[in-house]
N, C-alpha and C positions, 0 to 999 in steps of 0.2 A: 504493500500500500504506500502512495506518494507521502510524505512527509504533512504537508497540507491539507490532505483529505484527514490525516487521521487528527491532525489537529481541530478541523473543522468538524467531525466525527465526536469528537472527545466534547468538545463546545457544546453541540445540540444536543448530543446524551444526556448529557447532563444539565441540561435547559429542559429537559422534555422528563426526566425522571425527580430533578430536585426543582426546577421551578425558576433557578438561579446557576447563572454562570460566567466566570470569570477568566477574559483572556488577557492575557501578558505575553507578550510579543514584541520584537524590536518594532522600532519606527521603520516606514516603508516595508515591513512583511506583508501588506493589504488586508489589512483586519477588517476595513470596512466593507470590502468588500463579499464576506463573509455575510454581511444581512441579506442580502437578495435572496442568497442560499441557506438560510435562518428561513426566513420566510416561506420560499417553496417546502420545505422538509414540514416545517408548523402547519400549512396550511391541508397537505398530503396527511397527518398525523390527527387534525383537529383541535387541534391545542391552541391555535391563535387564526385570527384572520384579517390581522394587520402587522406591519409593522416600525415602529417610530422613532430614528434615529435621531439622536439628542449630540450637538457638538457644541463647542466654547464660540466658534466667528463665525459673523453674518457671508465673511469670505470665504468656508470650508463649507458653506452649505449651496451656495451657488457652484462650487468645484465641484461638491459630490453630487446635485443635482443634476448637472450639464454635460458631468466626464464620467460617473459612473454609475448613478441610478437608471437614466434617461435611456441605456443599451436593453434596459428590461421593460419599456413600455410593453410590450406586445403580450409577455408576461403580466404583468400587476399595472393599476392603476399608478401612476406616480405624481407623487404632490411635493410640496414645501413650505415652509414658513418661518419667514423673517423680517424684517422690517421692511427691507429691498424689495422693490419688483426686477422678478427674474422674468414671471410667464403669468401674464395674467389669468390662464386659463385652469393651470393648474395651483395657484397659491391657494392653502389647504388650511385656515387660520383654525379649524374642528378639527383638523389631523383626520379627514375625510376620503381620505386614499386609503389602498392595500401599504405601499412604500412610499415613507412620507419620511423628509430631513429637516429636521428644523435647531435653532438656537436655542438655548442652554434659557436666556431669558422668556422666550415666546413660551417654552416647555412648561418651566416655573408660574409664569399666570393661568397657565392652560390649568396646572395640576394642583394649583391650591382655587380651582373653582373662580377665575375671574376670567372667563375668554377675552384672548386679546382680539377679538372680533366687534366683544361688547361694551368695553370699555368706558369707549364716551359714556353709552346708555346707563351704563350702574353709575358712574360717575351724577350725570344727571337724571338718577335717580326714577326713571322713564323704564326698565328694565332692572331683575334681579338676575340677568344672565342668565343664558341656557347649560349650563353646566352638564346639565346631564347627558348631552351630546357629548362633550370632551369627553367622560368621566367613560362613556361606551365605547371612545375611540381607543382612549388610552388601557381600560382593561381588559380589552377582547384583543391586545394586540404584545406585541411582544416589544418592550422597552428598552436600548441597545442604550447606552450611554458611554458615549465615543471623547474618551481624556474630556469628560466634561469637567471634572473636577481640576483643571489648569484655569489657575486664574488669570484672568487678560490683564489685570494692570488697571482698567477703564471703570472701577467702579470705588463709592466712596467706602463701601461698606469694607473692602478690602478680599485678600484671600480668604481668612475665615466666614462669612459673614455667605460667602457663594458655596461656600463648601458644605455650609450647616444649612443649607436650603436645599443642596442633593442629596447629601445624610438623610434628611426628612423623606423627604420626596422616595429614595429606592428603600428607604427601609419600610416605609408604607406599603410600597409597592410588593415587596418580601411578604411583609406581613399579611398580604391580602391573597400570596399566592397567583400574584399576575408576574407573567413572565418577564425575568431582569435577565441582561446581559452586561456586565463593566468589561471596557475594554480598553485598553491602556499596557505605556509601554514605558509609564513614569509613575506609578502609583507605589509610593512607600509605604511600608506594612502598618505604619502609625494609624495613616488613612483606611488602608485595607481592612483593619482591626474595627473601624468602626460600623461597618454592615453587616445587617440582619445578623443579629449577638445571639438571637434565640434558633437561629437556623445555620442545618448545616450548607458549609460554602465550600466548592469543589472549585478549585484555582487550574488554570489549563498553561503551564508555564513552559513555554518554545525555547530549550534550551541546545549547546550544540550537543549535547552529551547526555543519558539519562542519568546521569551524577550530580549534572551542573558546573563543574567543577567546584572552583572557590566561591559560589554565590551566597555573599550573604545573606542578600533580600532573600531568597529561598529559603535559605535556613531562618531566618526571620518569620515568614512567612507560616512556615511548619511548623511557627510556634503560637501560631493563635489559634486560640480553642476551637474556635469550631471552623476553624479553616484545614481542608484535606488539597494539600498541592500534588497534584498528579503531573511528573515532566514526559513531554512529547520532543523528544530530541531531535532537531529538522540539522541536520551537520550539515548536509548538501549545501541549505542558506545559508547557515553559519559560514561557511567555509568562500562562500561567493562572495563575504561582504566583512571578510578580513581588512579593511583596509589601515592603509598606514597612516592613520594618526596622527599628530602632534601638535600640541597645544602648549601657548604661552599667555603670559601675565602680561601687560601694555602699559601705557599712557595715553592718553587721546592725542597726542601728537605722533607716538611711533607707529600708532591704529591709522592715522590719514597715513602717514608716510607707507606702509605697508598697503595700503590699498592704491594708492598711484603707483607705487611702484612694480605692482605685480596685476595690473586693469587689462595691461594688454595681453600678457600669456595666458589668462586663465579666467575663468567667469566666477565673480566675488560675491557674495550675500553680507549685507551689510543689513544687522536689526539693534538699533539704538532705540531705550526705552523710553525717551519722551518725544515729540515732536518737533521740538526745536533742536534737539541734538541730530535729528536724520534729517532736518533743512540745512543745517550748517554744514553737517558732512557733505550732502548732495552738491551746496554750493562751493565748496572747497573742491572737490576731485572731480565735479563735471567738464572744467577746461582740459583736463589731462586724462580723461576714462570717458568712453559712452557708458551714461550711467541713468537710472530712472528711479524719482522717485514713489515709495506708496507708503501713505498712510490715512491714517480715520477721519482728519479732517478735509478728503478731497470729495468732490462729488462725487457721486454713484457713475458718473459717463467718465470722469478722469480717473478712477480708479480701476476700471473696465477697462480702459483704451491704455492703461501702464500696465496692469497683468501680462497684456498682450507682448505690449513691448518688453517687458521682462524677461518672458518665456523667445523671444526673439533673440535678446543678449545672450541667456544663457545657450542658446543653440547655434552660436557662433562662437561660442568656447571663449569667450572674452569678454569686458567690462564688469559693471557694477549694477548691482540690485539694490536697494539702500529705502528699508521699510522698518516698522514698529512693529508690535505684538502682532497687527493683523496676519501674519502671517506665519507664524511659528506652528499652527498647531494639523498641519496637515496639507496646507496648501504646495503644491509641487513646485518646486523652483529649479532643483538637480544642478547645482553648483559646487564649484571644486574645494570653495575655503569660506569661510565663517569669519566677520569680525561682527562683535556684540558687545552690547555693555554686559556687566556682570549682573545677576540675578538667579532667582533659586533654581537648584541644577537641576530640578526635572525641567524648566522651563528653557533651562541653556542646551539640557539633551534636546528638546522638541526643537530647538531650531536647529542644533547640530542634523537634527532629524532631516531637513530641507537639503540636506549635499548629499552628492553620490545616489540618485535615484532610480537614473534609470540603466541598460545593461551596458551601455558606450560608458556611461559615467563613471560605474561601478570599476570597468576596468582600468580607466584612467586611476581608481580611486584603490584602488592594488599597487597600482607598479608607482606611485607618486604622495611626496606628501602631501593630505588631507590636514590642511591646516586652521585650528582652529582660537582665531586671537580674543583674547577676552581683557575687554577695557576695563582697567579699575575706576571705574568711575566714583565720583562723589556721593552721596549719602541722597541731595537735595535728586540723583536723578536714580536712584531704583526707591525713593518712597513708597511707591505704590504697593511695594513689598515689605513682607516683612525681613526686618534688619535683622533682628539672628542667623534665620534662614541662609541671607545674603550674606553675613560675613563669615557663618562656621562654612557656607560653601567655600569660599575663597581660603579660607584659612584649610584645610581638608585637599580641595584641588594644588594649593602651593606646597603642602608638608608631602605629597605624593611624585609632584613634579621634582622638586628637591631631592628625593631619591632616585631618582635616574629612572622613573616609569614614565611611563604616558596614560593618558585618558583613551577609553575605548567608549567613544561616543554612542554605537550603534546595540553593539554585544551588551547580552545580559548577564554574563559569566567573563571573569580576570580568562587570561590568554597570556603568552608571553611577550612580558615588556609589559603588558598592559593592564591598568585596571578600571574594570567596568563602572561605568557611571553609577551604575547601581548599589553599587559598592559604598560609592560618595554618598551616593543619597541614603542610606540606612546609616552611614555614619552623620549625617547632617540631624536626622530628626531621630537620631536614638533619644534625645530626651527632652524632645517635643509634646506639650499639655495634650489631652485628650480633648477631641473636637466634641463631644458629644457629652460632656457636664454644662450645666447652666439652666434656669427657666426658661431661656432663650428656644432654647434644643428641644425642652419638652412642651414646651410650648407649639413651637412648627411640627410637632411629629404627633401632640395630640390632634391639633386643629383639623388635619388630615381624614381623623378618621369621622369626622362629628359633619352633619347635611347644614354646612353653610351656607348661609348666600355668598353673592360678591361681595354687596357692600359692606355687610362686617366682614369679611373674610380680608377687605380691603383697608380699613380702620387697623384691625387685627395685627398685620404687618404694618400698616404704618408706628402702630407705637411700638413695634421690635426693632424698628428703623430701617426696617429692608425697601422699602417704597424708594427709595432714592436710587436704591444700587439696581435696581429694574426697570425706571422711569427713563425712558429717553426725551429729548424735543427732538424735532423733525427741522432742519434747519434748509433754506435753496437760498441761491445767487438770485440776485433779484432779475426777475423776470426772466428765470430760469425752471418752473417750477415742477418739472421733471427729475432735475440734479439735485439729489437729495446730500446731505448730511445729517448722519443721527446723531446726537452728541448730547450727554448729560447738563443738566442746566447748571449746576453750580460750575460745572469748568466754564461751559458759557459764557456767564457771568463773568469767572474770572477773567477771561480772556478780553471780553469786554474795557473791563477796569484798567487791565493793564494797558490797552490803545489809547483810552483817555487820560491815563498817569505819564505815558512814555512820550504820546505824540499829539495830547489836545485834541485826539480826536474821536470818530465814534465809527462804529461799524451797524450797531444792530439798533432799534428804537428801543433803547431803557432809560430807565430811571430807578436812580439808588433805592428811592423810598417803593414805590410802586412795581418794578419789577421789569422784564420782558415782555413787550407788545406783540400781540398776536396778530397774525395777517390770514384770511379766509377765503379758499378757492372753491369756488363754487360749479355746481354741476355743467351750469354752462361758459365756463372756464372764465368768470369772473372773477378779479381780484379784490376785496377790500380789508381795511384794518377794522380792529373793532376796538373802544375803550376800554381793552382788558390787559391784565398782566399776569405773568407768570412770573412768581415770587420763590427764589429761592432761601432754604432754612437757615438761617444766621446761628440759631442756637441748637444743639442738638433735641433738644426738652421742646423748642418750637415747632421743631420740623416734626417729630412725632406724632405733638398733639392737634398742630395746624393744618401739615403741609395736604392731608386729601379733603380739608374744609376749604381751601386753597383752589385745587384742581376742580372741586367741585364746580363748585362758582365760576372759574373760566369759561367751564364747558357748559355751562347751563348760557352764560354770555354769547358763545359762539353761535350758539343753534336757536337762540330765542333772536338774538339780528339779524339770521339767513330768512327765518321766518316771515321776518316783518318786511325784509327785500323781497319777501315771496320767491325763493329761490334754496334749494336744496345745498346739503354741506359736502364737499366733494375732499378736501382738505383742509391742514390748516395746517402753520408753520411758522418761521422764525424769520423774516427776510431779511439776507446779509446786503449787504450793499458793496455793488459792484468793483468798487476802487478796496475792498475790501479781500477780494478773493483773485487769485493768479492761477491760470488752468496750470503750471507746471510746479506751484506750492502749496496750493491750497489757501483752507481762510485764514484769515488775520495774521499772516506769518510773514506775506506781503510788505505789510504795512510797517513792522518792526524793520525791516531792512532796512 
């Protein structure tokens, strides 16, 4: 039997006899592409008759929709849902398909009973949401949760805070006996330890060897109670994706110097963790590299039209890539070296994840160094992370480089010369808190099981403070109103503040006291503003208790002045303003030059 069927074999078994299952697989093994064939075997079996694939980027869901779900049309219905329009015809916001891909956030409102369909309507209170449609979609179907548990950086609540909202969410799931899948190829035992504690969990771990060799995480692994790791040894892969390794510690100056000076031999992936750090580098090494930039604040058409151009660079074996988080957690780039800022090392493996993909790569990625630079950057730019995390990795990756090994980005088992990421990463959170103490935790994992409506289910969260880390605005170039940017309102804001601190001037319609002004596209593609503002939380105790008394009220504003124009709500948005946004940097980044 192939290596992969029996690993794929081993998956369903144990999905179809315990209810739950767990794959750990390197990056680029094609795990996801495992659900289509989840699917057919469930559907042959009777065990499900859907299924709903849950990832971290609005990015990784347009890629699996377009490059790897969309070959099984003729097979299964196919849908999606994200904030993005991909296809009008098929966006699935009930998860109303056979095989349906959606965001980790669209998942989270679906599964605590607020459809992101009905939003507005609970909001103004016109609707308690049809719940019970998601609630049929999601437990008649079989739930894959693809490295949903990698946090993007992009929210306020932070890593914990998204992590204790899929804790909730699959152990509910467990506990209801609707079929879970976790699949991940960075998931430490810490994490692993905290699903379904009452049920047993069979771990599907792709190792080269049935030994493992030196794998910590396995033996780790094999130490929580109700975890049984069964190893499926695939050597063949292992053996194809050897490659040579080497990584070093930087400065952001020897990181520019290293990427001009090696643009032209070889195709660079550059992911710097805020956005002003991947303009500045773009702007430094575009005279001397063909290089493109991507990140979250470009519209939905320029971020489209650079994917493109990216996958262009890298298929002439030369220049630079140079994006943020969007990009780390699945999206194909297949490039030959890595510079990054430093950040938690499952998050450094997932981008190490993007080199060597495909089978020309791989061999380039044998016979040549795979080199991977890693910026020490300042503190002010991995916040978004947590800082122990971030500096027992650096500290762990330097005391191993120091002995004359290297990092094995891909493998999940040491090798010689080399030690597995994996390895760092069990030593990084050996003595990391348990996610799953707190009222917080039993709180989202009771509320779960109790017939909510939205709007308290919606209150609910708000006073646990997760309303924020969910909530997007919808932001366009004005008189652009197809080119969307989604973007959290308190960065908004900030960003706002700092154009009027730095340059006197403004980009968006606010006001300190009052908030963000809202603009309304209407069904027959009329544009108007209305006297409303989007208010973000000053205080944490405000935002709780305020901020969906807040939302409310907008949205009740928006639709009660479409009415009175006798004219239907088609949208609504954030309008930036023109001298504010640049198609090759996006918003307000411009305007700091």
């Amino acid at each position: 039997m192939h290596s992969k069927e029996e690993v794929f074999n081993s998956v369903y078994n144990f999905l179809k006899d315990e209810g739950v299952s767990v794959l750990i697989a390197p990056t680029s093994y094609g795990k996801t592409l495992f659900s289509p064939s989840i699917l057919k075997a469930a559907k042959n079996d009777e065990i499900a008759y859907g299924l709903i694939h849950v990832v971290p980027y609005r990015a990784l869901v347009k890629d699996i929709y377009n490059s790897k779900f969309s070959k099984y049309s003729n097979e299964f219905s196919i849908g999606y849902q994200c904030m993005d329009l991909i296809d009008f015809e098929n966006k699935t916001p009930f998860f109303l398909r056979e095989l349906v891909v959606t965001t980790l956030d669209s998942y989270a409102w679906n599964a605590y009973g607020i459809p992101v369909a009905e939003f507005d309507k609970i909001l103004r209170g016109v609707s308690k949401g049809h719940a019970y449609a998601i609630n049929t979609s999601i437990y008649t179907s079989i739930n894959v949760f693809d490295e949903a548990h990698i946090f993007t950086g992009d929210v306020e609540n932070g890593e914990r805070g998204i992590f204790k909202m899929v804790l909730a969410i699959v152990n509910h799931l467990i506990e209801l006996q609707t079929p879970v899948v976790i699949e991940s190829a960075t998931l430490p035992s810490n994490k692993l330890a905290e699903f379904g504690k009452k049920k047993k969990i069979k771990v599907v771990y792709v190792c080269r060897t049935s030994t493992c060799g030196n794998s910590l995480q396995r033996y780790n692994y094999a130490n929580i109670s109700n975890v049984e790791v069964v190893v499926v040894p695939d050597k063949e892969w292992y053996e194809s994706n050897e490659f040579l390794w080497k990584t070093q510690v930087v400065g952001n100056s020897d990181a520019i110097s290293y990427i001009t000076d090696n643009c032209s031999s070889k195709p660079i992936l550059v992911i710097r963790n805020i956005v002003a750090r991947a303009i500045e580098t773009y702007n430094t090494v575009k005279s001397k590299c063909e290089a493109v930039l991507i990140h979250g604040l470009m519209g939905s058409k320029e971020r489209e039209r650079y994917a493109n151009e990216a996958r262009s660079i890298v298929s002439k074996g030369r220049g630079v890539v140079i994006a943020t988080q969007v990009i780390e957690a699945g999206v194909e780039v297949d490039a030959l070296a890595l510079v990054t800022d430093i950040a938690p090392i499952e998050n450094i493996a997932q981008r190490a994840g993007r080199l060597c993909r495909s089978d020309f790569r791989k061999q380039e990625c044998r016979e040549e160094n795979v080199e991977v630079i890693l910026i020490d950057s300042p503190r002010n730019e991995y916040v978004m992370y947590d800082e122990h995390s971030v500096k027992n990795a650096l500290e762990e990756l330097i005391n191993i480089l120091n002995h004359g090994k290297n990092i094995d980005w891909r493998l999940l088992e040491d090798r010689n010369g080399y030690t597995s990421f994996t390895n760092v990463m069990e030593l990084v959170y050996s003595n990391k808190v348990r996610y799953s103490k707190g009222l917080d935790n039993i709180a989202l994992e009771s509320v779960l099981k109790y017939d909510t409506f939205g709007d308290d289910m919606l209150m609910l969260l708000s006073k646990l403070g997760l309303i924020n880390s969910l909530y997007l605005v919808k932001m366009v170039v004005e008189e652009e109103y197809e080119n969307t940017i989604a973007i959290e309102l308190q960065r908004l804001i900030e960003l706002e503040e700092k154009v009027e601190k730095r340059k006197n001037a403004t980009c968006i319609d606010y006001d300190k006291k009052r908030g963000v002004k809202i603009h309304v596209l209407t069904s027959d593609n009329r544009v108007f503003e209305i006297d409303t503002y989007l208010k973000a939380c000053e205080k944490e105790k405000t935002c709780k208790e305020d901020f969906i008394d807040m939302l409310s009220r907008v949205y009740r504003k928006i639709y009660d002045e479409a009415r009175k124009k006798g004219t239907i709500v088609k949208d609504f948005f954030v309008v930036l303003k023109r001298n504010c946004y640049s198609n090759e940097v996006g918003a307000f980044y411009n305007v700091f030059a």
